[in-house]
Every structure is written in C-alpha cells, then in structure tokens.
N, CA and C of each residue as an Amber inpcrd file, in Angstrom:
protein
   483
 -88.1950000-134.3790000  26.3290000 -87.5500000-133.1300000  26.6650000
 -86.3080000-132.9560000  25.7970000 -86.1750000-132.2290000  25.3100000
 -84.8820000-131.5720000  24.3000000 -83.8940000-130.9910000  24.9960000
 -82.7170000-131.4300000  25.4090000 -81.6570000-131.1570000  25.8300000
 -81.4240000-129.4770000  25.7280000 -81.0110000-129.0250000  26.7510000
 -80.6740000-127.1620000  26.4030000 -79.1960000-127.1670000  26.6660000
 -78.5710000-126.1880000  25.8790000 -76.9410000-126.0410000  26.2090000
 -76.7840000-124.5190000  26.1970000 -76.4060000-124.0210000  27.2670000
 -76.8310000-122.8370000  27.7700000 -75.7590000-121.9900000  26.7110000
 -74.4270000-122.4140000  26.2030000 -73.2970000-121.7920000  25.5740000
 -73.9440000-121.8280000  23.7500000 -74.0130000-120.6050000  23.3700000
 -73.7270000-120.3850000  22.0190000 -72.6380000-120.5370000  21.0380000
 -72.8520000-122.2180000  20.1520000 -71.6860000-122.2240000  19.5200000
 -71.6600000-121.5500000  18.2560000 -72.7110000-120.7370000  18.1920000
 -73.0330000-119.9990000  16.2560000 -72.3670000-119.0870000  16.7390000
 -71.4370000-118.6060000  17.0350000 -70.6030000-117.3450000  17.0700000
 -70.2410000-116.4660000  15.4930000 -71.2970000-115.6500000  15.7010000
 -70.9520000-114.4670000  14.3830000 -69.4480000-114.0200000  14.0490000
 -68.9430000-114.7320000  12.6940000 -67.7940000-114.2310000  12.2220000
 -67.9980000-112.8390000  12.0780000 -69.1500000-111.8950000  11.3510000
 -68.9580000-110.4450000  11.0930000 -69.2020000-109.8740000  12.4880000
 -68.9270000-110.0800000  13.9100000 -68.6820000-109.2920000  14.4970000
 -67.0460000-108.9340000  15.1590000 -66.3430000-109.6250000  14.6270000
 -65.0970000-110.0780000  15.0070000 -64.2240000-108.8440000  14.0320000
 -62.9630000-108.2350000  14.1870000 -62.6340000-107.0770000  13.8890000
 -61.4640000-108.0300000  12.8760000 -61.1410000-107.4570000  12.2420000
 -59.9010000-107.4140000  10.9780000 -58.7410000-107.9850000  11.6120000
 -58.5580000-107.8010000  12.8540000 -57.7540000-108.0760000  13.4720000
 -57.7820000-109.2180000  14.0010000 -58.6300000-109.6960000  14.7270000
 -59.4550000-111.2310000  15.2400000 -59.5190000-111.8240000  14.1550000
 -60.4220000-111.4810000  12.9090000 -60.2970000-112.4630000  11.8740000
 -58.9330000-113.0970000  11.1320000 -58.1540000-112.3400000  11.4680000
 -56.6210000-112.5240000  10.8370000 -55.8180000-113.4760000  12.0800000
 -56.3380000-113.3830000  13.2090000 -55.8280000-114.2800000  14.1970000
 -56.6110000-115.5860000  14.1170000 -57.6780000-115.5610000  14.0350000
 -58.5390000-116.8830000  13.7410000 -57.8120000-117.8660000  12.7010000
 -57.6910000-117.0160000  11.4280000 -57.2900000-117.3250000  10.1690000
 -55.9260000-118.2780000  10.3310000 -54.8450000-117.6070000  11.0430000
 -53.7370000-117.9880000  11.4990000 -53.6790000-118.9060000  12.1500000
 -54.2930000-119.3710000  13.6600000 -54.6920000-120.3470000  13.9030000
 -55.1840000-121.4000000  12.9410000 -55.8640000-121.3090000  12.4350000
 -56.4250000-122.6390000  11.5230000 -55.2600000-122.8810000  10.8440000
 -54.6960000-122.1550000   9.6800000 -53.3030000-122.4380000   8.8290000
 -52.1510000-123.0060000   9.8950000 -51.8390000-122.4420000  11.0350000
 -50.5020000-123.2940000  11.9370000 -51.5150000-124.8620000  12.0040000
 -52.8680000-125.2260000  12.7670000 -53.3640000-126.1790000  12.6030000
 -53.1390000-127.2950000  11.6630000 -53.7450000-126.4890000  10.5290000
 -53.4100000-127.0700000   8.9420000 -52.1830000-127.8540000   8.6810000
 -51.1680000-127.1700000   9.3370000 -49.4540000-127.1440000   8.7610000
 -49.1080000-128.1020000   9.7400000 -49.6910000-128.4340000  10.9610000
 -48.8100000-129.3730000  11.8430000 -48.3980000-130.7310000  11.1210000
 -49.5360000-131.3780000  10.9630000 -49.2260000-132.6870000  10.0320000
 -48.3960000-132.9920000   9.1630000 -48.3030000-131.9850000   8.5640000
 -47.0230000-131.7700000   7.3410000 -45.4120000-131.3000000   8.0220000
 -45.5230000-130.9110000   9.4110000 -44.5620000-130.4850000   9.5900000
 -44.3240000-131.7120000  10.2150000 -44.9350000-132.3450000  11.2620000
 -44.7790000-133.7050000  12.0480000 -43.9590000-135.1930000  11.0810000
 -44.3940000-135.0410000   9.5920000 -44.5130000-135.7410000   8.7380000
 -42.8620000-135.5200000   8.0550000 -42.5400000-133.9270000   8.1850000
 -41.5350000-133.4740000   7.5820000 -40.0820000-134.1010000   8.7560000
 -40.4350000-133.9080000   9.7280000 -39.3640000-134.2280000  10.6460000
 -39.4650000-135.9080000  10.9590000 -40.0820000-136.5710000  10.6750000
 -40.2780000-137.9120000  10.2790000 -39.5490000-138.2320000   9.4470000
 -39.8280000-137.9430000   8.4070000 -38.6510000-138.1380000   7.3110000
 -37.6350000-137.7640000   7.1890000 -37.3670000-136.9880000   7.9520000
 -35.7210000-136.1850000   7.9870000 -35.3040000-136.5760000   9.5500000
 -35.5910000-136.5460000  10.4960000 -35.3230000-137.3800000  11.8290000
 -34.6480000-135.8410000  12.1360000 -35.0050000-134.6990000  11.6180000
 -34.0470000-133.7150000  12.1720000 -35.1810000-132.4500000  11.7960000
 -34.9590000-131.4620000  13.0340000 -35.4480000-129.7990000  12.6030000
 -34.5820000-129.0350000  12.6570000 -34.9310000-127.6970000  12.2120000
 -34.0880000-126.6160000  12.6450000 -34.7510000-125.5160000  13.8070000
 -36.0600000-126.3160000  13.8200000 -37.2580000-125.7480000  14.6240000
 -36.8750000-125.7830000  16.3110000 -36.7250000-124.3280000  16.6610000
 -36.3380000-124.8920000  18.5660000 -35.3360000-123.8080000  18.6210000
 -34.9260000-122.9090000  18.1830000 -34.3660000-121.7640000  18.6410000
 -35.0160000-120.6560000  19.8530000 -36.4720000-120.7010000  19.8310000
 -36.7930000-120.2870000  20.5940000 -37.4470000-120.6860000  21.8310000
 -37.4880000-122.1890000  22.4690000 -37.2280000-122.9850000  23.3270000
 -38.8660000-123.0790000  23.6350000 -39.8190000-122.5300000  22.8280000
 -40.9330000-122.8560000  22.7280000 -41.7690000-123.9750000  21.8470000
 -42.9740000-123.9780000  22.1430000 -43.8620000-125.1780000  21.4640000
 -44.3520000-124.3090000  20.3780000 -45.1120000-124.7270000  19.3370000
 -45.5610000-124.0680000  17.9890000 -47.0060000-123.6280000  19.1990000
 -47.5530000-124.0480000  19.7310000 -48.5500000-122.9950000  20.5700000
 -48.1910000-122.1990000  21.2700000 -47.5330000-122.0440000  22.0940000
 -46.6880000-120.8450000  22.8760000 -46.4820000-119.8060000  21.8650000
 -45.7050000-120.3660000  20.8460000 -45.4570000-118.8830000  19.6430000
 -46.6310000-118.5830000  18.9070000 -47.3760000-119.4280000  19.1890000
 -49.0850000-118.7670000  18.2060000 -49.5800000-117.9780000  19.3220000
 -49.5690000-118.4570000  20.3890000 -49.9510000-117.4520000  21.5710000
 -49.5960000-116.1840000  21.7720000 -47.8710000-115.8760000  21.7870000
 -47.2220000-115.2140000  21.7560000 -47.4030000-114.3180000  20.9820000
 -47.2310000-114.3880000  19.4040000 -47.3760000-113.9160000  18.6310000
 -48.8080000-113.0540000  18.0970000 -49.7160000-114.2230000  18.5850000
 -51.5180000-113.3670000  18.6830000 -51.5050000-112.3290000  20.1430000
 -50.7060000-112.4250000  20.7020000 -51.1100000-111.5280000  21.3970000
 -50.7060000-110.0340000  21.6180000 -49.3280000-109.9800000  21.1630000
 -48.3420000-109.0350000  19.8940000 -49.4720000-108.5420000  18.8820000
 -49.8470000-108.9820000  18.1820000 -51.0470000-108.7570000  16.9080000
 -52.1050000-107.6240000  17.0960000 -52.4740000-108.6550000  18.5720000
 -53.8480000-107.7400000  19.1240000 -53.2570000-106.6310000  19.7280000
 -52.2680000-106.5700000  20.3010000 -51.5530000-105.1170000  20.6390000
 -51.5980000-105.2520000  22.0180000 -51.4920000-106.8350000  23.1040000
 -51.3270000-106.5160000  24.2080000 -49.8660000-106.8860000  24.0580000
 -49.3240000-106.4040000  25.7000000 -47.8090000-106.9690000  25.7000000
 -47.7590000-108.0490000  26.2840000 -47.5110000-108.9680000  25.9960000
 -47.4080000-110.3120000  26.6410000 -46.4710000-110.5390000  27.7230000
 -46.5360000-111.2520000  28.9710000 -45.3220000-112.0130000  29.4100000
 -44.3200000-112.6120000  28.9220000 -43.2540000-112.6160000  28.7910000
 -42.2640000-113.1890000  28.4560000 -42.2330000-114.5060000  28.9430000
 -42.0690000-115.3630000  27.7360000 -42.3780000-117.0520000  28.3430000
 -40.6330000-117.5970000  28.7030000 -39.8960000-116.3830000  28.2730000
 -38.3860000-117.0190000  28.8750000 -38.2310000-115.9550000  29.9410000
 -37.1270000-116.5410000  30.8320000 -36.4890000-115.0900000  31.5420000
 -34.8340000-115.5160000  31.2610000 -34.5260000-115.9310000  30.1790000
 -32.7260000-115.2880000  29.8760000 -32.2730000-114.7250000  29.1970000
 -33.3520000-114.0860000  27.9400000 -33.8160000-112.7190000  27.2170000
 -34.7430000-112.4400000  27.1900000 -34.6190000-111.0330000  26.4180000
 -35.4720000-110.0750000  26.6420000 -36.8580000-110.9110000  25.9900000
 -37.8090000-110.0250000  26.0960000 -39.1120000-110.2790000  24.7940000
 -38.8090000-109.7250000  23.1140000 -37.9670000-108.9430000  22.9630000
 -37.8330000-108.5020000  21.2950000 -36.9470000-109.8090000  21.0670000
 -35.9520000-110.5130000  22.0510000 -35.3320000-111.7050000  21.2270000
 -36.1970000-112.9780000  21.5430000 -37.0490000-112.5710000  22.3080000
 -37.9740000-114.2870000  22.3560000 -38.7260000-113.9820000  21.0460000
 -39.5860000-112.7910000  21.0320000 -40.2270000-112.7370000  19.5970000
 -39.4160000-112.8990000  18.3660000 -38.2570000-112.3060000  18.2910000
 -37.8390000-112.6930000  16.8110000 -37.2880000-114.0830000  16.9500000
 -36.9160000-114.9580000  18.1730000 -36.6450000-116.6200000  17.6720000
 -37.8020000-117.0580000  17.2380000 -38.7190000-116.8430000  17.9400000
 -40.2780000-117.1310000  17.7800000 -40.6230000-117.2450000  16.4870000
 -40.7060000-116.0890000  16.1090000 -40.9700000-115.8410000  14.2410000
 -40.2050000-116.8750000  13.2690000 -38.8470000-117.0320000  13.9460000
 -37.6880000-117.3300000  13.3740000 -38.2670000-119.1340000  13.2360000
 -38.7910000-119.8750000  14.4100000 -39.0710000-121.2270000  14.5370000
 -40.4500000-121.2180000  13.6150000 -41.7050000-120.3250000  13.6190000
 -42.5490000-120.3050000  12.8630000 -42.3530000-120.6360000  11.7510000
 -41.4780000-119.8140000  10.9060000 -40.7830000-119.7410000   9.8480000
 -40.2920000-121.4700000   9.6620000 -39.0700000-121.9590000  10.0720000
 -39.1020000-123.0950000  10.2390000 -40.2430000-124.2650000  10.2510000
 -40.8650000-123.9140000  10.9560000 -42.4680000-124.8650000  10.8470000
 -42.7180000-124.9410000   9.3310000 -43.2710000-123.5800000   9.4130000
 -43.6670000-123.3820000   7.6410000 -43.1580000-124.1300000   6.4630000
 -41.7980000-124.0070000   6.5430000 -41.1130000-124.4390000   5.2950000
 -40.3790000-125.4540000   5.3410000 -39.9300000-126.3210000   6.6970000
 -40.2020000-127.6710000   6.5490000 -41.5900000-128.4960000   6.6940000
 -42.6190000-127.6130000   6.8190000 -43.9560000-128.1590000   6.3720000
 -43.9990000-128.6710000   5.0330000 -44.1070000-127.2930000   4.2930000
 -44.2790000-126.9560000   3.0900000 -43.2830000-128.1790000   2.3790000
 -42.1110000-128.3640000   2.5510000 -41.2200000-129.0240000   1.9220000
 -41.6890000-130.3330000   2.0070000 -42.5900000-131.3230000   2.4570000
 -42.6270000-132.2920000   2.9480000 -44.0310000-133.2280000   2.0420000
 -44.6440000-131.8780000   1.3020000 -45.9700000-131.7500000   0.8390000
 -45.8830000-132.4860000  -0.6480000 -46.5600000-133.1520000  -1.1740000
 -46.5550000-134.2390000  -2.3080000 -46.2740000-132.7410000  -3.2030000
 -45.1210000-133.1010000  -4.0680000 -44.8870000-132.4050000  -5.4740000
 -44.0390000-131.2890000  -5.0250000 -43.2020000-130.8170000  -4.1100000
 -42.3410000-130.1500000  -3.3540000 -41.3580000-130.5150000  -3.5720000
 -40.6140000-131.1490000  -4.5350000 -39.3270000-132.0160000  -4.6160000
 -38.1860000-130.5150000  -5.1240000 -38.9580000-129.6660000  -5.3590000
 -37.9340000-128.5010000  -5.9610000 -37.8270000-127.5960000  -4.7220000
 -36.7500000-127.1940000  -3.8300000 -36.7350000-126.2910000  -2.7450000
 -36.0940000-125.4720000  -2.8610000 -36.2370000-124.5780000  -3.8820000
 -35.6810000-123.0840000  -4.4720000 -36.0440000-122.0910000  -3.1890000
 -34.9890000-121.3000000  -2.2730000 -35.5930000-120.7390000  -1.5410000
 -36.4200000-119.5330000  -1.9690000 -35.7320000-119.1050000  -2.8410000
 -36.2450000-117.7910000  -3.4750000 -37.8660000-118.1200000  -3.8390000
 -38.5780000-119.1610000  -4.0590000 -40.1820000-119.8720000  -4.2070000
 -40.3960000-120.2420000  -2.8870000 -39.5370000-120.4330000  -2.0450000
 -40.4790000-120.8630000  -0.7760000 -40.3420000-119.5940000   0.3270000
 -39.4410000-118.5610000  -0.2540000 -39.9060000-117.4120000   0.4820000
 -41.3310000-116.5930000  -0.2870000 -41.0400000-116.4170000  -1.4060000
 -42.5450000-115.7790000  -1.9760000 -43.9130000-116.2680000  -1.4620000
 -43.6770000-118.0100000  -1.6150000 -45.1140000-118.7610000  -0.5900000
 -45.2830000-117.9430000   0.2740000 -44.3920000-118.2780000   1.2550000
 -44.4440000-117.9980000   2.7390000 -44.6430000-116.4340000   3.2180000
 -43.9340000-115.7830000   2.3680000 -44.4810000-113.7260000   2.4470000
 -44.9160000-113.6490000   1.7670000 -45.8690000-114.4260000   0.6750000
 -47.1350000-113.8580000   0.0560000 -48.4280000-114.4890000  -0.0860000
 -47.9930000-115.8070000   0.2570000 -49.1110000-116.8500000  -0.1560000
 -49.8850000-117.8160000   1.4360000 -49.3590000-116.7830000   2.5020000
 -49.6210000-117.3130000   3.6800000 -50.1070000-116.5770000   4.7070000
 -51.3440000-116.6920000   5.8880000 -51.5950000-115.7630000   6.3720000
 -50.6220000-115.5660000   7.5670000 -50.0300000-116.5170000   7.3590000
 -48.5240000-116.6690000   8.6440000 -47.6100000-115.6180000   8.5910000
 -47.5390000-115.1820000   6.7980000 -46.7230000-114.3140000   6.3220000
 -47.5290000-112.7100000   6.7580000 -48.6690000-112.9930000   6.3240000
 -49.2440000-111.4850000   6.9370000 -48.9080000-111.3400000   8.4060000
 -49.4320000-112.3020000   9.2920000 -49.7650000-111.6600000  10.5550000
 -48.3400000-111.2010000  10.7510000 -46.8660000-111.7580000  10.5600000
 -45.7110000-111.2850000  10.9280000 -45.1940000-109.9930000   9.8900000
 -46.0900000-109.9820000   9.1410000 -45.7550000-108.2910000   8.7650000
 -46.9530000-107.0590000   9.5430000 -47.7530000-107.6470000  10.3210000
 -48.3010000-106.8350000  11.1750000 -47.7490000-107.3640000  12.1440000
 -47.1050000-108.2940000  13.0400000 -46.6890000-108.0140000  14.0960000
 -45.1250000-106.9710000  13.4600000 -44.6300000-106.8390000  12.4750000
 -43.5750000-106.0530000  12.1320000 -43.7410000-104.3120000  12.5080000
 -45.1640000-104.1520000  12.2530000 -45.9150000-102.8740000  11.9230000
 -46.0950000-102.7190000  13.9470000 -46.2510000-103.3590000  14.5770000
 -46.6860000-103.4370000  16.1670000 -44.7900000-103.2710000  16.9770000
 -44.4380000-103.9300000  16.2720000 -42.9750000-103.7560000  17.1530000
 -42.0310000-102.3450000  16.5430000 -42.4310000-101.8230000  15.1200000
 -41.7440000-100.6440000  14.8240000 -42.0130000 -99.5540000  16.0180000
 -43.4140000 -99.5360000  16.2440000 -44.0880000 -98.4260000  16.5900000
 -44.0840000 -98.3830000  18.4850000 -43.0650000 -99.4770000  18.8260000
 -43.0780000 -99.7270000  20.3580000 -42.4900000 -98.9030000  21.2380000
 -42.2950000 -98.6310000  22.2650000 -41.1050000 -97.4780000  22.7130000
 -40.4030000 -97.9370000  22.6570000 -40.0300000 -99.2590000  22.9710000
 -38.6960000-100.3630000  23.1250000 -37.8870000-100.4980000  22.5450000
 -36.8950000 -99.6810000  22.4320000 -36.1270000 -99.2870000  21.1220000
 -35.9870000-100.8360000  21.0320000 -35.1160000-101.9240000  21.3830000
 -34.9560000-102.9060000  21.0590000 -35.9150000-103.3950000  20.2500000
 -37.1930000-103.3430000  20.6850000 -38.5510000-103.8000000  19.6600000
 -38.1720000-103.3480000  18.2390000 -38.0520000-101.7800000  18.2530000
 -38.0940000-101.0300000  17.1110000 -37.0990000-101.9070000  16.6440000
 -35.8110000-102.1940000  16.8650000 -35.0270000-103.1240000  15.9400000
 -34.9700000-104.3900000  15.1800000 -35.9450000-104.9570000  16.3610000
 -36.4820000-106.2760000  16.2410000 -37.7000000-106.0590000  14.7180000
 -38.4490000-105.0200000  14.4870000 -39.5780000-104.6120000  13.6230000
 -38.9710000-104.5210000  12.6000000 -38.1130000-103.2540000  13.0680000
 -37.3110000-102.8470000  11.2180000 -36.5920000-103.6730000  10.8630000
 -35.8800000-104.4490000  11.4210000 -34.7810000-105.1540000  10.2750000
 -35.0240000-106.8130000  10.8150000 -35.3590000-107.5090000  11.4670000
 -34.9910000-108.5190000  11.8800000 -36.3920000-109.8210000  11.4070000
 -37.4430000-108.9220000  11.8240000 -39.0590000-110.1540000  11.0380000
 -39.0810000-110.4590000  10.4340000 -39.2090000-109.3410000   8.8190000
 -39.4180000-109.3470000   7.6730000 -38.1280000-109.3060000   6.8070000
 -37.6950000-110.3980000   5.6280000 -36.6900000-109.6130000   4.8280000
 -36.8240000-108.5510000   4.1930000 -35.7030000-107.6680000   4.1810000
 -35.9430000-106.4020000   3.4500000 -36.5530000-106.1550000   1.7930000
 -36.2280000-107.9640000   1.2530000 -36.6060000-107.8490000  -0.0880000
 -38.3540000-108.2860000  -0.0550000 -38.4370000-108.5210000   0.9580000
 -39.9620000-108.7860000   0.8980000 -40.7850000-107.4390000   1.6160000
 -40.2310000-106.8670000   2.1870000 -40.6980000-105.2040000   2.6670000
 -40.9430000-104.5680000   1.4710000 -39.4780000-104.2810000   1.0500000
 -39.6720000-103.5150000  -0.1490000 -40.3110000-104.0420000  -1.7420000
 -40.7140000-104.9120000  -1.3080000 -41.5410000-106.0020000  -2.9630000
 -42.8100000-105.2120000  -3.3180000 -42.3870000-104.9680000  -4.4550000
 -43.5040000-104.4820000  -5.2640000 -45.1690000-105.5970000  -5.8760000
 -45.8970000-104.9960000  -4.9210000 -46.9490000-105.9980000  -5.8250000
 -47.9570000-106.0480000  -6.8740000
C-alpha cells in the first residue's frame, strides 16, 4: 500500500499575485541573511539591531502584512503603529547591513555601496519601497509621514535608474 498525504505540497508559483511573490521572495532573502547576521554579531559581540523591541520574524510579519494591504495589530502598545513600523524597517535595515558586512570580501564598508546594495540590489529594499507606496496612501496622517519621509532615503526615492 502506498502511503497517501491528503495536503498538496506542489503549490503553483503562477497562481500567486505580484504581490505574494514579492512576499515569498522576501521571506527566503531575511532567511538567507540570518546566518550572516548571527555570524556578524558574533564577531562584533554588539548590534544596533533592537530599536524596535521586536524579533526579525515579528518585523517580517509585520511588514508582509503592511505589503498585502491588511492593517495589522500593533505588536507594541507604547506607540503608535507608524512608529513601530518605521523602527521595524529601521532594525531590518540593521539586519541587512550588519549581515552584509560580515560576508567574505566585505572588508570595505563605504556606506554610500552598502546603501545602493540594500535599495537596489535587495528584495528587502523593494518590499520597503512598496510598503512606502502603502503608508503614503493611508488616512493616517502619521502613516503618510512615516511613507514620505521616514522608510526610504530621499536620495534613493529620487535615484535615477
């Protein structure tokens, strides 16, 4: 008798929307990056990671769910949600680039190269210029502030590609 498993694990990537695929995507890359970041604070015995009093899953959570366009619960209650999301972004960020820094042949840490990585060469960098595009357009005026000026640097908004 041949074992049956009632759950389908072939789950069709082309039915999944632009939006899902870019959250999938993201997931795997924070995945990717833990080791290097685990590795990075090993060697340095120090982060800057923890401003927003969350775990790197809480803010992938957080943040995918911002993306998809629901409003999430607020995982703090001693601010609002536009300042849990922008520490959020803010510790992501952190992840990233003491990841990145930690990575064989990284010995040069020009920020001006490890911001271009990170807002151009990362899907970490996309999804937070669409969660940028989700918080402009919020009623929350606070959001709206949090969108326009606070996610994205302005030199990477306005970058010509």
């Amino acid at each position: 008798m041949i074992p049956a498993c009632p759950v389908n694990f072939s789950g069709n990537k082309d039915q999944l929307s632009d939006i899902e695929k870019l959250i999938e995507a993201f997931k795997q890359e924070v995945s990717g990056m833990r080791s290097w970041y685990d590795i990075a604070v090993s060697k340095r015995g120090r982060t800057t990671f923890g401003v927003s009093h969350l775990d790197i899953n809480d803010i992938v959570h957080l943040i995918c769910d911002m993306v998809k366009g629901e409003t999430p619960d607020n995982p703090r209650e001693d601010i609002s949600l536009p300042f849990t999301i922008n520490y959020a972004v803010d510790d992501l960020k952190a992840f990233y680039l003491e990841g990145v820094t930690a990575q064989p042949g990284q010995d040069s840490h020009k920020s001006e190269a490890l911001s271009d990585w990170f807002w151009n060469k990362t899907i970490a960098g996309d999804v937070i210029k669409q969660l940028r595009k989700i918080c402009k357009k919020s009623k929350d005026g606070m959001m709206q502030i949090v969108g326009t000026i606070l996610l994205v640097p302005a030199a990477q908004v306005h970058r010509k590609k």
